[in-house]
N, C-alpha and C positions, 0 to 999 in steps of 0.2 A: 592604075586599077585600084580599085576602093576595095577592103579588106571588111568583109561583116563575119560576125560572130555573135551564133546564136546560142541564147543561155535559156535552159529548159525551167520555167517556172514550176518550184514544187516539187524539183528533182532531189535525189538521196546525197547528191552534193559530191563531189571527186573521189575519184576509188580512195580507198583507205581514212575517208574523214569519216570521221563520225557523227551520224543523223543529230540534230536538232532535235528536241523531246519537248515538250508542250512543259510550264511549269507545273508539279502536284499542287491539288487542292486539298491535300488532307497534311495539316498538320502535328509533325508528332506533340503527342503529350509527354509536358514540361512538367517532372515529380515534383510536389509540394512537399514540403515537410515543415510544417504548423511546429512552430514553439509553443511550450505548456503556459496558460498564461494564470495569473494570481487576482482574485479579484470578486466583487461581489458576482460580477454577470457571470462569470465563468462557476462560482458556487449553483449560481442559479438555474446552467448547463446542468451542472452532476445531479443535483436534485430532480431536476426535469425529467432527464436522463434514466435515472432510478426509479420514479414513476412510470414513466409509461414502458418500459421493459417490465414492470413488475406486474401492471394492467396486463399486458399483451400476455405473459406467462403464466400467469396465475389464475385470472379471472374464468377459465373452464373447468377447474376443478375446484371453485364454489357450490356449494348445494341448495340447492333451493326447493323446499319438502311443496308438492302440488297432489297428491293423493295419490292412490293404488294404479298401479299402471303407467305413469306417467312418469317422461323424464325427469328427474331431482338436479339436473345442471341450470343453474341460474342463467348461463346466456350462453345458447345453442338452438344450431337452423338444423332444424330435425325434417330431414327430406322423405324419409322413411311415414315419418309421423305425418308429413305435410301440415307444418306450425313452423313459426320462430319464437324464442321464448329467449327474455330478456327482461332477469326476474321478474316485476311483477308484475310484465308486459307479456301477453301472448296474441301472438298475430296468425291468423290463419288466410290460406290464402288467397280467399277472397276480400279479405282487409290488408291487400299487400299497398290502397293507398299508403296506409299507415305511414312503413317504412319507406316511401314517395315522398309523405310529410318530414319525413326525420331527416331525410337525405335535402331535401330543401332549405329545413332549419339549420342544419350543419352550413351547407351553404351559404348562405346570410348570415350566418354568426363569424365566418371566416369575411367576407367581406366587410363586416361591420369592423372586425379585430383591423384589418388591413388599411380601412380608410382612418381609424385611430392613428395605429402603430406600426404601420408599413408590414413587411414582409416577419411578423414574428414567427408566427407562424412555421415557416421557414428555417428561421433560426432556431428553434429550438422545442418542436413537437413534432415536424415532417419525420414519417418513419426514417429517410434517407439520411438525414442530419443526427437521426439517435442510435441508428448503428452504424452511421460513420462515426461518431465519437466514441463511439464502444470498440470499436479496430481501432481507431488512434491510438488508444489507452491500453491497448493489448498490445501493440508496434511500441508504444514506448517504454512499455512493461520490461521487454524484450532486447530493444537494440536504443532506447535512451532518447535522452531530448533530440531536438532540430539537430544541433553542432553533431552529436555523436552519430545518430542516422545518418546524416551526411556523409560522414567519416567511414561509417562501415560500407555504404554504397560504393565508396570510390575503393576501396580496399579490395584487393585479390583474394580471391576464394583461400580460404583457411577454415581447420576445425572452430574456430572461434563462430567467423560469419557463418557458417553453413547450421550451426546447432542453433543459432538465434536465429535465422531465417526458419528453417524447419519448425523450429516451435510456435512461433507466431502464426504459418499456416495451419498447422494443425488446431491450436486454440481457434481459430477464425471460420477453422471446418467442423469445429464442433459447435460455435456459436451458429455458423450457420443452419446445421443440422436440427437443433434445439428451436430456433423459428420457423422453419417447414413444419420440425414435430408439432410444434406447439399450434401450427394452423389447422391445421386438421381436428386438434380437437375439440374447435369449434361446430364440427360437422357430425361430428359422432358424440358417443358418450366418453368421457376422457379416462376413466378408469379401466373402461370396456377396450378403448380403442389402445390406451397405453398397454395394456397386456399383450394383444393381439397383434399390435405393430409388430415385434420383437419375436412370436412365434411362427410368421408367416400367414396368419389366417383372418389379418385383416382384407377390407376392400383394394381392389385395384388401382381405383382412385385413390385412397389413401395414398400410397406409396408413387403417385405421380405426382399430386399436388405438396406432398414433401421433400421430392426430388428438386422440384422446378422449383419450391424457394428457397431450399439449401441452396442450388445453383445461384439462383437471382439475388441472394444475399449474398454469399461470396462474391461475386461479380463487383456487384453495385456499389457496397460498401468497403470492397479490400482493394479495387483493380481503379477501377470509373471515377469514384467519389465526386468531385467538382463536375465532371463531365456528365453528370446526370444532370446537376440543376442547372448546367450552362446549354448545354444540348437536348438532352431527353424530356427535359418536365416543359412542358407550359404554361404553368402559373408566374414565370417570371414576365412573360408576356399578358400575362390575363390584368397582374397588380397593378400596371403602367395605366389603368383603366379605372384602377378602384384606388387610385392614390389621386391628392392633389398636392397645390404648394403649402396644405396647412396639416398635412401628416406627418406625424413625431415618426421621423425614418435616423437611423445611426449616420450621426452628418460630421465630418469636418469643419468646425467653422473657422475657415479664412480670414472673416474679421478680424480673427484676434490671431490667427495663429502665422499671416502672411505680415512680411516677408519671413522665408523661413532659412537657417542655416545651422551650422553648429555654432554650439556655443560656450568658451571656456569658461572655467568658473571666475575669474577675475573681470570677466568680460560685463559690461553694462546691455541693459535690456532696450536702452533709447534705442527708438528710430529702427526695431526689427519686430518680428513676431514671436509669438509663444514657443511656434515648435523648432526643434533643435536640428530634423531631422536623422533623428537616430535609428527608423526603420522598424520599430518595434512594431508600429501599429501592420506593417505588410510579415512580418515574420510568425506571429499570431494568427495569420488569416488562413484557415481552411480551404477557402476558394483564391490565396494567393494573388489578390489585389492591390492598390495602394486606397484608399480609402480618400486620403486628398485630394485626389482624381473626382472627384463630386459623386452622384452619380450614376452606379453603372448596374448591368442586368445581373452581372457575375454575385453582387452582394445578397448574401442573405441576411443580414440583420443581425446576426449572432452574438454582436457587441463585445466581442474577445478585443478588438482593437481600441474599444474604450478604456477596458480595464489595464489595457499595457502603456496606454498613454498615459494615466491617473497616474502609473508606477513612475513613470519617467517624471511626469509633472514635480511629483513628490520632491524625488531626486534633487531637482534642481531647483528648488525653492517656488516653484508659480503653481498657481491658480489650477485644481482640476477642471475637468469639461471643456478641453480643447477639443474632443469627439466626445459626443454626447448623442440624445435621444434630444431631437430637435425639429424645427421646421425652415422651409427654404425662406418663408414669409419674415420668420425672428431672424436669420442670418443677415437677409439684405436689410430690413430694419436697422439693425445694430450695426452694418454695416456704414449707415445712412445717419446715424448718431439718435437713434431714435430709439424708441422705448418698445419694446420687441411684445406683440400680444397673440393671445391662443387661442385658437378658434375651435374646440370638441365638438362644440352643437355646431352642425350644420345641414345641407339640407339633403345631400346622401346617410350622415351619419344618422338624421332623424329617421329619415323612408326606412330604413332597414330597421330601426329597433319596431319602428311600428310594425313592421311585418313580420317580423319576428314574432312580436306578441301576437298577431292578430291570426295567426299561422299556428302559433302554440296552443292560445285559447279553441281557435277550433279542433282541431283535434282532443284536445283533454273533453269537448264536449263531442265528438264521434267515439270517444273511446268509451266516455261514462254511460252515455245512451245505448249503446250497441248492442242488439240484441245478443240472448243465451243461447237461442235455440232457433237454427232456422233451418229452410227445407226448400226445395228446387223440384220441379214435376217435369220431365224431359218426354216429348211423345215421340213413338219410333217412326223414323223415316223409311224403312224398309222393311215389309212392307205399308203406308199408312194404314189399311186397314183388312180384317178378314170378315167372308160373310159367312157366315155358319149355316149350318143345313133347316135350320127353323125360319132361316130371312135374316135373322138379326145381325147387329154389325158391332165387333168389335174392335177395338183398339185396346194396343200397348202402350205402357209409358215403364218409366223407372223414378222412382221415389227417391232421392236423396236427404237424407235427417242427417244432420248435423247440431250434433249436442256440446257446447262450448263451455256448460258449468263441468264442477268438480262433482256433479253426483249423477247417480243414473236417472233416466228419464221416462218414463212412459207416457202414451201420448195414445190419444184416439184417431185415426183415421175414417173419415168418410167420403161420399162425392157426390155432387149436389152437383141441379140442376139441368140433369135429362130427365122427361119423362120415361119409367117404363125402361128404368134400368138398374142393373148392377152391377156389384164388381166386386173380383176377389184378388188378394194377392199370397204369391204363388209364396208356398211354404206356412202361408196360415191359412188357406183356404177361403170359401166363399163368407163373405159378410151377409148376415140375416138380414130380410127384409128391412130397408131401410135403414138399417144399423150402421155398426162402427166396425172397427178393425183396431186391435192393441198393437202395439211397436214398442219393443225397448232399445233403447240406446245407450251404449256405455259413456260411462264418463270421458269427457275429450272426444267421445266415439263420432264416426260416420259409419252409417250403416244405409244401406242401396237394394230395395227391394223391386220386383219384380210388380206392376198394377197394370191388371187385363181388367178393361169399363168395357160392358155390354148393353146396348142400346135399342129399342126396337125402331127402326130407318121413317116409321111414320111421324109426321106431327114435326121431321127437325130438319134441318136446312142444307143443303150438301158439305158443310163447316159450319160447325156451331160451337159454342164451349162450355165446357164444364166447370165445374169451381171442387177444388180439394181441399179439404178444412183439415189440421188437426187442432187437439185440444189437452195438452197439458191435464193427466187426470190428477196430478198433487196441486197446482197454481191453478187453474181454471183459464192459463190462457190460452186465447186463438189465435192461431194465423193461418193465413188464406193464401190458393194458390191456383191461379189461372188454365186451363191449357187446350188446344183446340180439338175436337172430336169430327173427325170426319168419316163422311157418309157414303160418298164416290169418288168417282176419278177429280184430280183434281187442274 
């Protein structure tokens, strides 16, 4: 007799073994701890660094004097006011192209820097890159270079660790505290808003949008760091697009630096390469790469790895610019024995300066032309029209003035172009035969009156239109304004 033995596909496997488990797909984050590195780029980090923290903090409680009534903060989005002002820029929100244009030009100016000089950008103006170097610089304040952060990590809780841990978060919660602060005062008045944060009698919003980026800052820049621009952001994807083989990117060149090993000092340079592999360039790196890997998404450009190689170079008597600001075109060149050449002008790096300027010029001429003074005739849709007890037919509208200079404005209102009508508006009363109507306008002001046109129904078409003029009574100018008069049902 034949013995079969059936085995259950997919089953939980013999009593007491333990199931099979799928492998994770997340894996954990491996801490980096960046050595302090010495050098011009890394100067040119601290500087950078000190600039736009000091832009980002400072620049709302600038003054900028624009006349009576008007906000004095040089660059603030006044929601209240419905304007952005950005010194001696003011945009209202009908001109929100404007900042359309701006947000464009930024745009193309970042692509242009990028098909240059790869991902600078990146390296060293991305907000993420300047307050993560601002926590670095507080962690090392605290618990010391690479070697000693290391050393405290692995070390058993003690009053030592725990008072250098605690302090670093606290410094890091107040940094982060201070860039929420500091966001919002772009939205408010900052002298206004800095008193009122602290007594409870600012807005609601206030104290979320400073919540959410004291969070987002802490987070981002104390917890994530690398995990932002390797995971979160997609511009490291976007540059793979706006680079080619002749963009000056932070490169290893292989040429000269392969084959690579240690090197004593007795030892002769025949028949090896430059680098010694001594690690320096991966022990510098923020995003905890190796750089002679070619290359990769992870890198930002930061050029800390240059500067520690120059050090080493030094050391050991050879030639700086074993990692350099290069291109892939000069490496294989040179690799090739060949005279390595640079190609800046080319025909993306051309397109975008053209648009750049052709982008810039227009708008500097929508801004210079733009009218001071303009006005909008709205007719009511409910009801479109009433008949009054004599026959006649009227309609409503609403007059919107919008006065954009620094001085008041008065102006004459009329309305042309019905037979055998008039009109008055509500709070200055009826206009005299054929006459005008006065309007003043504050400075900056919008002001929105009430315009009832009365019509007599003969002689005009069941939708016909009227024409609304005013007239500037200090300048003498006109402008003109359309809008439809209806008769019956429509």
């Amino acid at each position: 007799m034949t013995k079969v033995t059936l085995i259950k596909a997919g089953g939980r496997g013999a009593p007491g073994q333990k199931p099979e488990h799928p492998p994770s797909l997340y894996e954990k984050r491996n801490q980096i701890y960046p050595k302090l590195a010495h050098g011009k780029f890394r100067m040119i980090k601290w500087l950078v660094m000190a600039g736009t923290l000091a832009v980002y903090y400072l620049i709302p409680w600038i003054r900028w004097p624009r006349g009576e009534g008007i906000p004095d903060q040089a660059v603030l989005a006044d929601f209240e006011g419905e304007k952005f002002y950005f010194f001696f820029l003011e945009i209202w929100p009908q001109e929100i192209y404007f900042l359309g244009g701006l947000i464009i030009l930024a745009a193309l100016a970042l692509f242009l820097v990028t098909s240059l000089f790869g991902r600078v950008w990146c390296g060293y103006t991305c907000p993420q890159t300047v307050w993560t170097d601002l926590y670095i610089w507080v962690e090392r304040a605290f618990e010391g270079d690479r070697a000693a952060r290391m050393r405290l990590d692995r070390a058993p809780m003690s009053f030592n660790k725990t008072w250098r841990k605690t302090g670093k978060h606290i410094v890091w919660l107040l940094i982060a505290f201070l860039t929420g602060g500091a966001f919002i005062l772009y939205w408010h008045d900052a002298p206004t808003i800095g008193r009122t944060f602290f007594t409870g009698e600012a807005p609601l919003t206030a104290y979320f949008f400073a919540g959410v980026l004291t969070f987002t800052t802490y987070a981002l820049a104390g917890t994530m760091r690398e995990q932002v621009c390797t995971y979160l952001c997609p511009w490291p994807r976007i540059q793979g697009a706006l680079t080619d083989e002749h963009a000056l990117n932070v490169t290893y060149r292989y040429d000269r630096g392969e084959p690579r090993g240690p090197h004593r000092k007795d030892q002769s340079w025949e028949g090896r390469g430059d680098c010694i592999d001594c690690k320096q360039c991966v022990q510098v790196c923020p995003m905890g790469i190796d750089i002679r890997d070619g290359a990769q998404l992870e890198c930002i450009h930061c050029a800390l790895c240059i500067d520690a190689c120059d050090d080493m170079m030094k050391k050991v008597g050879r030639p700086t610019g074993l990692i350099a600001y290069d291109t892939d075109v000069a490496v294989a060149a040179r690799a090739c024995g060949e005279k390595p050449r640079y190609k800046l002008l080319r025909t993306r790096t051309i397109l975008y300066a053209i648009l750049i300027a052709a982008i810039s010029l227009l708008m500097l001429w929508g801004y210079t032309s733009k009218s001071t003074y303009e006005f909008n005739v709205l007719k009511d849709r409910s009801p479109p029209f009433i008949r009054l007890s004599d026959g006649r037919i009227r309609n409503g509208y609403t007059l919107k003035l919008v006065n954009k200079s620094t001085d008041v404005r008065t102006v004459d209102v009329s309305v042309e172009g019905l037979p055998e009508s008039d009109f008055e508006i509500i709070g200055l009363g009826p206009a005299p035969e054929g006459g005008t109507l006065q309007v003043t306008t504050d400075a900056h002001g919008v002001e929105r009156y009430r315009l009832l046109v009365t019509a007599s129904p003969e002689n005009l078409s069941r939708r016909t239109t009227l024409t609304v003029q005013i007239k500037d009574v200090a300048t003498g100018e006109i402008a003109e304004a359309d809008a439809p008069f209806t008769t019956g049902d429509q």
